[in-house]
C-alpha positions in Angstrom: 30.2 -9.9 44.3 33.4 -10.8 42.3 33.1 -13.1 39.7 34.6 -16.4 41.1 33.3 -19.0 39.3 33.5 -18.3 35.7 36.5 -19.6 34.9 38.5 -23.2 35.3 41.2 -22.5 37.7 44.7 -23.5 38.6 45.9 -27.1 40.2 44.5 -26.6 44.1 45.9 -29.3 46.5 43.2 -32.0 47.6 43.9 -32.1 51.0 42.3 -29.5 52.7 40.9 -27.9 49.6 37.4 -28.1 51.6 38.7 -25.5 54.2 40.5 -23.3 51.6 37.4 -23.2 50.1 35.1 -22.5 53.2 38.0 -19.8 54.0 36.7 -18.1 50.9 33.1 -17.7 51.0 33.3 -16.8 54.5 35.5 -14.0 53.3 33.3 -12.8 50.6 30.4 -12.9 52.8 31.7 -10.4 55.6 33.3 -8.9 52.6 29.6 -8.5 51.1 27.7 -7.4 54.5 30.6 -5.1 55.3 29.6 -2.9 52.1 26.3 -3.4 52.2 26.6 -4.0 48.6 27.8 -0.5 47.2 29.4 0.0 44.1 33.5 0.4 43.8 34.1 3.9 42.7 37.1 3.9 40.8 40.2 4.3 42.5 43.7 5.3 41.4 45.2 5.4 45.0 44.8 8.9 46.3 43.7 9.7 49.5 43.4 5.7 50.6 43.9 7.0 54.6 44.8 3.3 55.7 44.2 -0.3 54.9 43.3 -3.1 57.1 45.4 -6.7 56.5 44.8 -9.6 57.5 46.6 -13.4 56.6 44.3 -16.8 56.0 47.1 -19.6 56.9 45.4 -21.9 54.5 47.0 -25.3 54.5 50.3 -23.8 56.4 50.7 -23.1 59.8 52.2 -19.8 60.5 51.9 -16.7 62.7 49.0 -14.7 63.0 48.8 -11.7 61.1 46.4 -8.5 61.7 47.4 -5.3 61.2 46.3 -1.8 60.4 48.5 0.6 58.2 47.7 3.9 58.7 50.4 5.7 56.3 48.2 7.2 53.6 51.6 7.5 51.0 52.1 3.5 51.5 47.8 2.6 51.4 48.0 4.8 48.6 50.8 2.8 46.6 49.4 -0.4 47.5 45.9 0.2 46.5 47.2 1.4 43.0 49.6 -1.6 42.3 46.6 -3.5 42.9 44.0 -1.7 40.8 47.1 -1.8 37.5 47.4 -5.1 37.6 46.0 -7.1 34.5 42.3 -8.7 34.5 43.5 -12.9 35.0 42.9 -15.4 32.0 40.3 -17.7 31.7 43.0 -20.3 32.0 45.6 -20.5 34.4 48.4 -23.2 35.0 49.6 -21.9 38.4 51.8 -23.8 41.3 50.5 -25.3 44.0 48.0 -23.7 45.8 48.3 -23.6 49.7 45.6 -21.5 50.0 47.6 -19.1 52.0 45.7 -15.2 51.2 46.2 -11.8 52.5 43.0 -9.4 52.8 43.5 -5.7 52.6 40.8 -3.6 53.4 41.1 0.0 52.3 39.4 3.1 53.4 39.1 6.8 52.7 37.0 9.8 54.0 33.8 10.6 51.8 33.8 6.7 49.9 33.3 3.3 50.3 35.6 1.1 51.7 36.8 -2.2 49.3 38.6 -5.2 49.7 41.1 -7.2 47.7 41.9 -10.7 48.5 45.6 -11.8 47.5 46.6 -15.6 46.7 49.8 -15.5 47.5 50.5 -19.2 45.7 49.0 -21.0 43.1 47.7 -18.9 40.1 48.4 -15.6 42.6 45.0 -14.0 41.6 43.7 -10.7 43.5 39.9 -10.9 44.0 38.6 -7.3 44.2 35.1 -6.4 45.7 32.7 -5.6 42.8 35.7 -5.8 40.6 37.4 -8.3 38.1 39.8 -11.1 39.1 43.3 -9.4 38.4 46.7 -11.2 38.4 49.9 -10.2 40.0 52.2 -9.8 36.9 54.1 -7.1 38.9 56.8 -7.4 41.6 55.9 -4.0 42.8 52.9 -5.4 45.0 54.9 -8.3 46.9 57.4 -5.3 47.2 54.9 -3.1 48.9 53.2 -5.5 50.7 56.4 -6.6 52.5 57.2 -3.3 53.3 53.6 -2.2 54.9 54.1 -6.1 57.2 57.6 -5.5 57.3 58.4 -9.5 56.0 60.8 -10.4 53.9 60.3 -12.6 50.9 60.0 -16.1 52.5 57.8 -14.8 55.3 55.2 -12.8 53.0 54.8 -15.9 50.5 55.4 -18.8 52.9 56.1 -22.3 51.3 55.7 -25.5 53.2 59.5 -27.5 53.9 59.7 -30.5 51.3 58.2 -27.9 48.3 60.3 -28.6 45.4 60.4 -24.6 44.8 62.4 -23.5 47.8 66.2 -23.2 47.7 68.8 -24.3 50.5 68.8 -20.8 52.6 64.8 -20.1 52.0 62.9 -20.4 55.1 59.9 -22.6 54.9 56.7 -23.3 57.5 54.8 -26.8 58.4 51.9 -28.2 57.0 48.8 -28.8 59.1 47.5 -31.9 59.5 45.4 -32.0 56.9 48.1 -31.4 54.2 50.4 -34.1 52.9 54.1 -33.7 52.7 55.5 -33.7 48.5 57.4 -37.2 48.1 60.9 -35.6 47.0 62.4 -36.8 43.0 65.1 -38.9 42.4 66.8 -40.1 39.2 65.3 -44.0 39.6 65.8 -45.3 36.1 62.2 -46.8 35.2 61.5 -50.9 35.2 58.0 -51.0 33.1 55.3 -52.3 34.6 54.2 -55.6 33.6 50.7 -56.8 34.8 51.1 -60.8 35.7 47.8 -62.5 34.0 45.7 -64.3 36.3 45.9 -68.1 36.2 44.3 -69.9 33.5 41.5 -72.3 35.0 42.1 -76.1 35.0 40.9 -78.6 32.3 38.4 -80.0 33.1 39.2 -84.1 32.8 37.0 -85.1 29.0 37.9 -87.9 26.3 39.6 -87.4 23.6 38.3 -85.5 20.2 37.2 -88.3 17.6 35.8 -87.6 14.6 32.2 -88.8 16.0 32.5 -85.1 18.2 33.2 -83.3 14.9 31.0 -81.7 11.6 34.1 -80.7 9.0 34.1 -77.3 7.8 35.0 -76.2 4.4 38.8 -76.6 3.7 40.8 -73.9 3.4 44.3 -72.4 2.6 46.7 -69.9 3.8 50.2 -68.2 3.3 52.9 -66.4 4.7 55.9 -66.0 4.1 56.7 -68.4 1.9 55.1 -70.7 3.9 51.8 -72.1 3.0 49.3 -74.4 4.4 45.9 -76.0 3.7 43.8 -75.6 6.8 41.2 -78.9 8.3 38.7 -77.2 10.9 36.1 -78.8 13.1 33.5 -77.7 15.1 32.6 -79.9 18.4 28.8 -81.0 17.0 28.2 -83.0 20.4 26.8 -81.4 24.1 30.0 -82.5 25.8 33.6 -81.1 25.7 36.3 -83.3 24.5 39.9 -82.7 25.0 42.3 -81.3 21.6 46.2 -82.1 22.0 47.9 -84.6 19.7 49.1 -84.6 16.0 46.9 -86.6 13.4 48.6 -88.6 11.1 48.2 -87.2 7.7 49.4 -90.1 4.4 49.2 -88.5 1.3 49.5 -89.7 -2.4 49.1 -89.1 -6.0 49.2 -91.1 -9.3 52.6 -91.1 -10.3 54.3 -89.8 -7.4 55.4 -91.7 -3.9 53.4 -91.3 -1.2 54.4 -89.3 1.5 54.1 -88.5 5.6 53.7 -86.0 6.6 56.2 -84.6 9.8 54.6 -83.2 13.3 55.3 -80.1 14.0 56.7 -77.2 11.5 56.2 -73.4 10.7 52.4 -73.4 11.3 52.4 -75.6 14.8 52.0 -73.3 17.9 52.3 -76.0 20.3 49.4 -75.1 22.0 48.9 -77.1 25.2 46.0 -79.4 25.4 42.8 -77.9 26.4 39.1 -78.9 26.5 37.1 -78.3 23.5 33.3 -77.1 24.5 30.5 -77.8 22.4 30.1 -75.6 19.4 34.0 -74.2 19.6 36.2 -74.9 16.5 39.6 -77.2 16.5 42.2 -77.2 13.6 44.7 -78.4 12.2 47.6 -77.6 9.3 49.0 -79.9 6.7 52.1 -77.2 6.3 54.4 -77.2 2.8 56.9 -74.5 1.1 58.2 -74.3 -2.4 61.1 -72.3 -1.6 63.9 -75.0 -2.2 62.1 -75.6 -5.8 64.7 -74.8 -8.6 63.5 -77.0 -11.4 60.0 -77.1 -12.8 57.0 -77.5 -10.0 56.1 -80.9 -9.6 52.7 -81.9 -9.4 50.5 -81.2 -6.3 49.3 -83.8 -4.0 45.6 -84.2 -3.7 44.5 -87.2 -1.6 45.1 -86.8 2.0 44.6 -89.5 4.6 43.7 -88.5 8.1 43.7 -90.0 11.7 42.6 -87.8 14.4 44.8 -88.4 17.4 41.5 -89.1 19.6 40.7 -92.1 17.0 38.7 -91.9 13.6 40.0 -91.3 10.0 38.6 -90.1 6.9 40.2 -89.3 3.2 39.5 -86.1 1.2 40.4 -85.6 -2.2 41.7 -81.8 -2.8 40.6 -80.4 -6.5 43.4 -78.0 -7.2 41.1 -75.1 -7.2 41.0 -71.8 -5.1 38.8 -71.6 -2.0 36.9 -68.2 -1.0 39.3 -65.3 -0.1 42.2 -67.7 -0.8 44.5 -67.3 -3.5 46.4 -70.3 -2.7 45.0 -73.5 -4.3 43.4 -76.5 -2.8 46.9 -79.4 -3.0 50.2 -79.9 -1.5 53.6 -79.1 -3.0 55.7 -81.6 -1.3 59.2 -81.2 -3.0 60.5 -79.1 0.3 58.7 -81.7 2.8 55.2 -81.8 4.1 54.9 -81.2 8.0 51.3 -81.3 10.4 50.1 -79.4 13.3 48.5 -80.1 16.3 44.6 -80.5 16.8 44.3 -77.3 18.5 41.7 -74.8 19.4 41.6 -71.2 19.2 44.7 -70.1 22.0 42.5 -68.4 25.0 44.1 -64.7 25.2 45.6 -64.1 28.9 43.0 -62.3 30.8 44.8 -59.9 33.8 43.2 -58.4 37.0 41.9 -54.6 36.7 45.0 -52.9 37.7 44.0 -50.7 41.0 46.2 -47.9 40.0 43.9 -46.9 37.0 41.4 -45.8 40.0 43.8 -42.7 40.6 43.4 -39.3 39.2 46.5 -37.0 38.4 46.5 -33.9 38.7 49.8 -31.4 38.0 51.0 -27.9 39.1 54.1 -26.8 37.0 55.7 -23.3 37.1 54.6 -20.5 35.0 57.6 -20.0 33.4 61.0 -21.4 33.4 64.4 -20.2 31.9 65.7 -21.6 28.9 68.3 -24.7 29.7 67.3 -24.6 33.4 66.2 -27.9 35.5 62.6 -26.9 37.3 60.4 -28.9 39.6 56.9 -30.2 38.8 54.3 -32.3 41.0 52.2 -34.6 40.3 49.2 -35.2 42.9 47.8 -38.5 42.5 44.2 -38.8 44.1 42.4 -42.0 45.3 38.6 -41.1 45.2 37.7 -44.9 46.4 36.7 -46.3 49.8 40.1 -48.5 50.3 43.5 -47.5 50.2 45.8 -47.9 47.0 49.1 -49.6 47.3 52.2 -48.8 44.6 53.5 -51.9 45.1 54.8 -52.8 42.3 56.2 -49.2 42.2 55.6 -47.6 38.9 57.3 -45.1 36.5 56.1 -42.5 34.5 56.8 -41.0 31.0 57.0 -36.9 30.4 56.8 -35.5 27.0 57.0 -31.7 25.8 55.0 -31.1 22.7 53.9 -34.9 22.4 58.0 -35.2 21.7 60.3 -37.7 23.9 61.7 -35.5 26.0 65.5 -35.9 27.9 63.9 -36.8 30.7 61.2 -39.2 29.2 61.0 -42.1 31.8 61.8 -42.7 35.6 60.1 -44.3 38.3 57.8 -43.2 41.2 59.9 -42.4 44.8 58.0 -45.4 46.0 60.4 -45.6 49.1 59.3 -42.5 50.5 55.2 -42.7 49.4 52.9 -44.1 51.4 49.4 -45.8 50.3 47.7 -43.2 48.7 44.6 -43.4 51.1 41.3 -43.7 50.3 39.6 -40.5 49.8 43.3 -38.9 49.8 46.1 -38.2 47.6 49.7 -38.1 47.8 52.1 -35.6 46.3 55.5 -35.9 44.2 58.1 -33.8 42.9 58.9 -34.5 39.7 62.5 -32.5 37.6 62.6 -32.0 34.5 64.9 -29.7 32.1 64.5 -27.1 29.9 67.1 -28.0 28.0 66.7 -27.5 24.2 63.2 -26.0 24.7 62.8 -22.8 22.3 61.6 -19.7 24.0 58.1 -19.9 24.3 55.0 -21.7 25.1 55.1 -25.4 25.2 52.6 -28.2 26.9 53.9 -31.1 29.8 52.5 -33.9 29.1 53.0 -36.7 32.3 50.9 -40.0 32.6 51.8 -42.8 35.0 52.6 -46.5 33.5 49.8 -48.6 33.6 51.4 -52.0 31.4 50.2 -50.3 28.3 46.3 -49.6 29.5 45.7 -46.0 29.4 45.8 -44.7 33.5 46.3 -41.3 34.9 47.4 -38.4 32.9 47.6 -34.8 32.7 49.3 -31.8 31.4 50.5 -28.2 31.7 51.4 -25.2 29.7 54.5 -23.1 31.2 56.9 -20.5 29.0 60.5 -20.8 28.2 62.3 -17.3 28.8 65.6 -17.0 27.5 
C-alpha cells in the first residue's frame, strides 16, 4: 500500500477536505482488492497494452470522465513519464488543493496490473501502487495525459472561477457546495486595529483618605530627567475603602532659609482621577524639585516638611539628608527652581480589553511553488473558525507580509472585508492575497503573513516558494 502518511503535506482546503479525503481511501482500497496485493514489477513502459482513467471531481464540479486507452505506443509513454518522475519531499508547499485526481490503471499481458493516482492541484503528487509518492516535475505527463483525454490545458487541470491563478481567457468550473468561493485582493491601505478597553467599573461612593486610614511607609526618592522627587506612600491599614483624589498641602522650612509651598501639580503629577482605595492597597504622593536653573553654589536642602492630607489629618517629618535603599538621591528638597506636589493617588488600574474573537481563527496559506523574478503572484490565506458560533470581521482587519522576516513592498493592507462573509463556525473563508517579487534574489525565500490582532499575537503562517530568474 503506498506510503501516505509519512510525510506533512501541502495546504488542503477545509471545506470539503472530509470528502477528498474519503475519495482517497476508497481509492486505495479497490486499488488494494484489485491486486490482491502483488508486488509492482518494475516497469519502464514497454508492452503497457492500455490503461484505464478515470477523474475524482473533488471539490469542483465538472464532467464525468472514464475512459479506456487502448494504444499501446501512448500507455506506453504515459506509464514511463510516470515511473521518471522524482520520489516527492518530505515537505511540500503546494497551491490549493481541490482535490481533483485522475486514476490510470495500466495493464499488460503476462503481469500485474498497477495504478497511479494523479493530483492534479495542490502539491501534484502521483501515488503509485506499492510504489513511492513521486512528483510531477515534468510537463511531459500533463502533455500526454491531454493527449490520451483529448483536453486541453484548462480542461485536464480544472480551476474553480474566482482562483487567483487563472488568467482572463482560462476557462474555469464551479465549486460544489461544499467549497467556498476565494474573497478576491484589493490594494485597501491598512487602518490598525485598535481593541477599545472595556469600561472601567464605577467608584464605589467611600469617605475621604485621612491619615487615621493610613500606616506610612518608608520615605523614598526618585529621579529622572533632571527631575527628582522624594516619594510619601501609604497603605490603607483600615477594612474599608476610602476615596484618593486631592493635593495635600505640603509647608516646608529650614533654619536660615524662608519657608516655602509647595505648587500642585508638576513633572511627577499624573492627574490620576479619583478612585477608591481598598484595604491593604498603597496611595502616594510626590513633593517634586529640580536643580536645573541652579548656576551659583547649591543652597542648602530643605528638611522639615509639613503635611495635610486632602481627606483631613497632618503630620511633620524631618528628612536627614541621607540616602534611602536603592536610591542615590538623598532624603531633602532643593528648592531654588520651585517645589511642586502631586496628587494622593493610587497605583493607575491598567485598561483591561475583551478577548478579541478573531484570535480563535487558524490561518492557513497555499503560495505558488515558484515565481519569476520581479513578477506580481497570488497567495491565499484560509482563515478557519474551529468554534461553535460564527466569527464576524467587523472591525475589518489588515495584515502584514514579510519575506525573510524583512518588510517587504507590500508589507501592510487590509482584509476584502466587503466581499467576506462571517467566517462560520466550523468553516473557513478564503482570500487572495498579491504580492511582488520585486527585488527578491533568485532563490528560496519564506512568506511570512499573520493577521493584526492590536498587537496580541493571532493567526499566522508561512510558505517557502523559489524566485527563478
Amino acid at each position: 500500500m503506498p506510503d501516505r502518511g509519512r510525510r506533512i503535506r501541502g495546504i488542503s482546503r477545509v471545506m470539503g477536505l472530509g470528502a477528498v479525503v474519503l475519495t482517497c481511501v476508497l481509492t486505495a482500497v479497490v486499488v488494494l482488492a484489485f491486486h490482491d496485493g502483488a508486488r509492482l514489477v518494475s516497469v519502464t513502459g514497454i508492452n503497457q497494452a492500455d490503461v484505464h482513467i478515470t477523474r475524482s471531481p473533488g471539490l469542483l464540479v465538472l464532467p464525468a470522465l472514464d475512459r479506456t486507452m487502448t494504444d499501446p505506443a501512448l500507455a506506453a509513454r504515459l506509464a514511463t513519464d510516470i515511473r521518471s518522475l522524482p520520489v516527492a519531499p518530505s515537505v511540500c508547499a503546494g497551491g490549493v488543493d481541490y482535490g481533483t485526481t485522475y486514476s490510470l490503471t495500466f495493464a499488460s499481458p503476462g503481469t500485474p496490473s498497477w495504478t497511479a493516482v494523479i493530483q492534479v492541484s495542490g502539491c501534484d503528487e502521483v501515488n503509485i501502487s506499492n510504489g513511492p509518492v513521486r512528483q510531477v516535475r515534468s510537463p511531459a505527463l500533463w502533455s500526454d495525459l491531454a493527449q490520451a483525454l483529448d483536453l486541453t490545458s484548462d480542461e485536464l487541470r480544472p480551476l474553480p472561477c474566482g482562483d487567483p491563478g487563472l488568467t482572463k481567457t482560462s476557462l474555469c468550473y464551479p465549486e460544489s457546495v461544499q467549497s467556498p468561493a476565494t474573497v478576491p485582493w484589493a490594494p485597501l491601505p491598512l487602518q490598525a486595529y485598535l481593541p477599545t478597553p472595556l469600561p472601567n467599573p464605577s467608584a464605589t461612593p467611600a469617605p475621604r483618605c485621612n491619615l487615621n486610614d493610613f500606616k506610612a511607609q518608608p520615605i523614598a526618592t526618585g529621579g529622572a530627567t533632571g527631575n527628582e522627587a522624594v516619594v510619601f506612600a501609604f497603605t490603607n491599614r483600615t477594612s474599608h475603602a476610602c476615596l484618593t483624589g486631592g493635593y495635600p498641602r505640603v509647608v516646608l522650612s529650614q533654619p536660615g532659609e524662608r519657608t516655602l509651598a509647595a505648587t500642585p501639580g508638576g513633572f511627577w503629577d499624573e492627574r490620576s482621577p479619583a478612585a477608591d482605595l481598598d484595604p491593604g492597597a498603597t496611595a502616594h504622593f510626590y513633593v517634586g524639585f529640580s536643580d536645573a536653573c541652579d548656576t551659583g553654589p547649591p543652597p542648602p536642602m530643605y528638611e522639615r516638611l509639613a503635611v495635610t492630607l486632602p481627606g483631613g489629618g497632618s503630620f511633620t517629618t524631618v528628612l536627614t539628608g541621607a540616602k534611602p535603599p536603592n536610591s542615590q538621591i538623598p532624603l531633602g528638597v532643593a528648592a531654588q527652581c520651585g517645589v511642586t506636589v502631586t496628587e494622593l493617588a493610587g497605583t493607575i488600574a491598567q485598561p483591561v480589553y475583551p478577548r478579541d474573537p478573531l484570535l480563535q481563527l487558524t490561518a492557513t496559506i497555499s503560495a505558488p511553488n515558484s515565481v519569476m523574478s520581479g513578477s506580481l503572484f497570488t497567495y491565499v490565506i484560509t482563515l478557519s473558525n474551529a468554534t461553535a458560533e460564527p466569527i464576524s470581521l467587523d472591525p475589518c482587519r489588515g495584515y502584514y507580509q514579510e519575506v525573510d522576516s524583512a518588510k517587504s513592498q507590500s508589507f501592510s493592507y487590509e482584509l476584502s472585508c466587503g466581499a467576506a462573509h462571517p467566517i462560520p463556525a466550523q468553516g473557513s473563508e478564503r482570500f487572495a492575497i498579491e504580492m511582488t517579487a520585486a527585488g527578491l534574489t533568485a532563490g528560496v525565500h519564506t512568506l511570512s503573513w499573520h493577521l493584526d490582532t492590536g498587537g496580541t499575537p493571532g493567526p499566522e503562517v508561512s510558505a517557502t516558494f523559489s524566485v527563478v530568474s
